[in-house]
C-alpha positions in Angstrom: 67.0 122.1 93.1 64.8 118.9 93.9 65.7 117.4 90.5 69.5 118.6 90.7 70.2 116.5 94.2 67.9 113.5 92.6 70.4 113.5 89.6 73.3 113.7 92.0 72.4 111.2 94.2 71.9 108.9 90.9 75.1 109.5 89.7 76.5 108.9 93.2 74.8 105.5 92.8 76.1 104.4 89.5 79.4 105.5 90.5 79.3 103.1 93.4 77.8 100.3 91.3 80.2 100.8 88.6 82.5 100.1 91.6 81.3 96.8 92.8 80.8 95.7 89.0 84.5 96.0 87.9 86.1 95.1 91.2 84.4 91.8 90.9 84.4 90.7 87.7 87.1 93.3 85.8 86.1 96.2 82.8 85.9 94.1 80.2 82.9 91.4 82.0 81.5 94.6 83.4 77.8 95.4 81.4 76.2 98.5 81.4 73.4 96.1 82.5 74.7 95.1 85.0 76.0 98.5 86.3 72.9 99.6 86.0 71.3 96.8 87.8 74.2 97.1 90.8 73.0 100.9 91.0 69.0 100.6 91.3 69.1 102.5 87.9 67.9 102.4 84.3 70.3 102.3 81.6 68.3 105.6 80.4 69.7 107.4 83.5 73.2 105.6 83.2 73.5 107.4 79.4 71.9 110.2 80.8 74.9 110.7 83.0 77.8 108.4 81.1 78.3 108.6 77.2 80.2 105.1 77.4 81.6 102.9 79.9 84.8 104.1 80.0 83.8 107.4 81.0 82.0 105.5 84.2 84.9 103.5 84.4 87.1 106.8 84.8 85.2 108.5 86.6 85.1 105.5 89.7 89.0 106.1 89.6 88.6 109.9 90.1 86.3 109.4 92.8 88.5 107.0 94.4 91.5 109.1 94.0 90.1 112.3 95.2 88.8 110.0 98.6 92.5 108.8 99.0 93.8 112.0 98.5 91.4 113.7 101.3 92.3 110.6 103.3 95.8 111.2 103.2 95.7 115.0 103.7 93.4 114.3 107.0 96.3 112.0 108.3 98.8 114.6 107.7 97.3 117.3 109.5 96.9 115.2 113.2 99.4 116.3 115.6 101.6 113.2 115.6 104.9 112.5 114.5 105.3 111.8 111.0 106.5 108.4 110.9 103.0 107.7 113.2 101.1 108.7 109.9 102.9 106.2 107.4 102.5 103.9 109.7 98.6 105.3 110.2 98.6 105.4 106.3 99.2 101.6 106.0 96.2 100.9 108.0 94.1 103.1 106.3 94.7 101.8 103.1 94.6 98.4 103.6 91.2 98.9 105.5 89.8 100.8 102.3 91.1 97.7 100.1 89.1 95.2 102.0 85.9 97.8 102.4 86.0 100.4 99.9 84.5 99.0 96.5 85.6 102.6 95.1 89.1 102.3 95.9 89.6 98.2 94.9 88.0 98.9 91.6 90.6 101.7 91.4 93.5 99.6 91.9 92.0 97.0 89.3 90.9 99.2 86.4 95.1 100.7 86.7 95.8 97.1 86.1 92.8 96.0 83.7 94.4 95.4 79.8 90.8 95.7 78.4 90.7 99.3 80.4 91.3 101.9 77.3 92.1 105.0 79.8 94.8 103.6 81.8 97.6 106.7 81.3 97.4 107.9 84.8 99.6 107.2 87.5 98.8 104.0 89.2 97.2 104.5 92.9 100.4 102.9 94.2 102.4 105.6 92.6 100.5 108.3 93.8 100.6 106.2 97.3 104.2 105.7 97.0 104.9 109.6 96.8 103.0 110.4 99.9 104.7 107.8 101.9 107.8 109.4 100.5 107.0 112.8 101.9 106.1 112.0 104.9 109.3 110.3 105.7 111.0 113.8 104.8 109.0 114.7 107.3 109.6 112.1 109.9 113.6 113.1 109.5 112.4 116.7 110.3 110.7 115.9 113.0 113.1 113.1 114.4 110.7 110.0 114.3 113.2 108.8 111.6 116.7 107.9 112.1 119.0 110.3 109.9 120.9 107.1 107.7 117.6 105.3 107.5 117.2 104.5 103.9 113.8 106.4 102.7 113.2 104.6 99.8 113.8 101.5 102.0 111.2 102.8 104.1 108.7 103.9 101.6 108.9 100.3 99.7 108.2 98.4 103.2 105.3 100.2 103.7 103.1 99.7 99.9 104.4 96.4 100.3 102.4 95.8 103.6 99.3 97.9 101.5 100.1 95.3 98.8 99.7 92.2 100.7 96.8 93.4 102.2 95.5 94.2 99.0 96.2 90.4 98.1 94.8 88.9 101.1 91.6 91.3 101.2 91.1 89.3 97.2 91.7 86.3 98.7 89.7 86.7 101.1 92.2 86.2 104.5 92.2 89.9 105.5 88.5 89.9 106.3 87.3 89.0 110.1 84.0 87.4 111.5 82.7 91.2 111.2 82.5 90.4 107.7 85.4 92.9 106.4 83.6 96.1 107.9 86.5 96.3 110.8 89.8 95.1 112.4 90.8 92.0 109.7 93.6 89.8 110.7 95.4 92.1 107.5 95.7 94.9 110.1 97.2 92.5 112.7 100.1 91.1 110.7 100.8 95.2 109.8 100.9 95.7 113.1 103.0 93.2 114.2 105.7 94.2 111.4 105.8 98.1 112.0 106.2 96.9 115.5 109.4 94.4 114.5 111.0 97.1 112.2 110.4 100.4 114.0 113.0 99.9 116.8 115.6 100.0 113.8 114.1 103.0 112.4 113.4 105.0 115.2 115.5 107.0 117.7 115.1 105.3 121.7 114.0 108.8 122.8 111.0 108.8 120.1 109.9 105.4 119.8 107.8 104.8 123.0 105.7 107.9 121.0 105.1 105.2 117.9 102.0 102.6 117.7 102.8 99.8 115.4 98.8 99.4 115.6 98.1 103.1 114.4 96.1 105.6 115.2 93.0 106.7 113.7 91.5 109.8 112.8 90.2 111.7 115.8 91.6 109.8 118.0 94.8 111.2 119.0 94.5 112.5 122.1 93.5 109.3 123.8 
């Protein structure tokens, strides 16, 4: 059992370091050396658990999709209106693009040319469709108007993930916390949600909205 979690937690690690290795310097730069290296491993333990790099490379995606997806689901199920958790959703993932090494190198291995295994949906796509759902929710619920246009919608809010996504790269989105918290990314997101929601939003339900989001766990404050 000892030797099992040992593995694990090695294949954890090469997983991340994969991560930090392509979202710096792209798939094709990216070494097994100096995965291995990122990781705290040997290349004996890398092949051990990889039979090439793109089979590291895909499995940094899974484990970034599967955290988004989780992610997403945990917003759903809060007890706000559904409108609050696109808005929510926009924070989230442009905090995990200027944080999350697994979820940048996601986003540039669907983009990478030298990246053999790039059939799957692009993160945005996948984005994209829960955004969409969840404004057929926020009809249902009335945080949307009725005529509001969802696809409208749905492209405002990647488009505030993609420019955060840009100015996280840039480096612009990160704060004097060094990119752990609140970036000046989630300021500007705010500050549109809170320009465009009036139009979107019935009077009766909009004092209920937070341009700044909520997080997780926090709801009943």
């Amino acid at each position: 059992m000892e030797q099992q979690e040992r593995a694990e937690r090695t294949r954890r690690a090469l997983i991340r370091g994969a991560a930090d290795v392509f979202d710096r310097i792209g798939y094709e730069r990216a070494t097994l050396s100096r995965i291995s290296a990122a990781a705290g491993a040997t290349k004996g333990a890398l092949y051990f658990h990889f039979s090439t790099k793109a089979d590291l490379a895909q499995a940094v995606r899974d484990e970034a999709r599967t955290a988004s997806t989780a992610a997403v689901d945990a917003l759903a199920r809060r007890p706000v209106l559904a409108l609050q958790t696109v808005v929510d959703l926009t924070h989230h993932l442009s905090r995990a693009l200027r944080t999350d090494p697994l979820t940048r190198a996601d986003v540039r291995l669907s983009r990478d040319a030298e990246f053999p295994e790039r059939s799957r949906p692009d993160c945005y796509e996948e984005w994209g469709a829960a955004v969409r759902s969840l404004l057929q929710r926020a009809k249902a619920d009335g945080s949307l108007l009725p005529d509001a246009d969802e696809d409208s919608v749905a492209a405002l809010a990647l488009s505030l993930v993609a420019g955060a996504e840009l100015f996280s790269r840039d480096g612009v989105g990160d704060g004097d916390d060094g990119g752990a918290g609140r970036g000046a990314d989630a300021e500007w997101i705010a500050r549109v949600w809170a320009l465009v929601l009036p139009r979107l939003v019935p009077q009766d339900r909009l004092p209920l909205l937070r341009p700044a989001g909520i997080e997780v766990g926090s709801e009943g404050e």
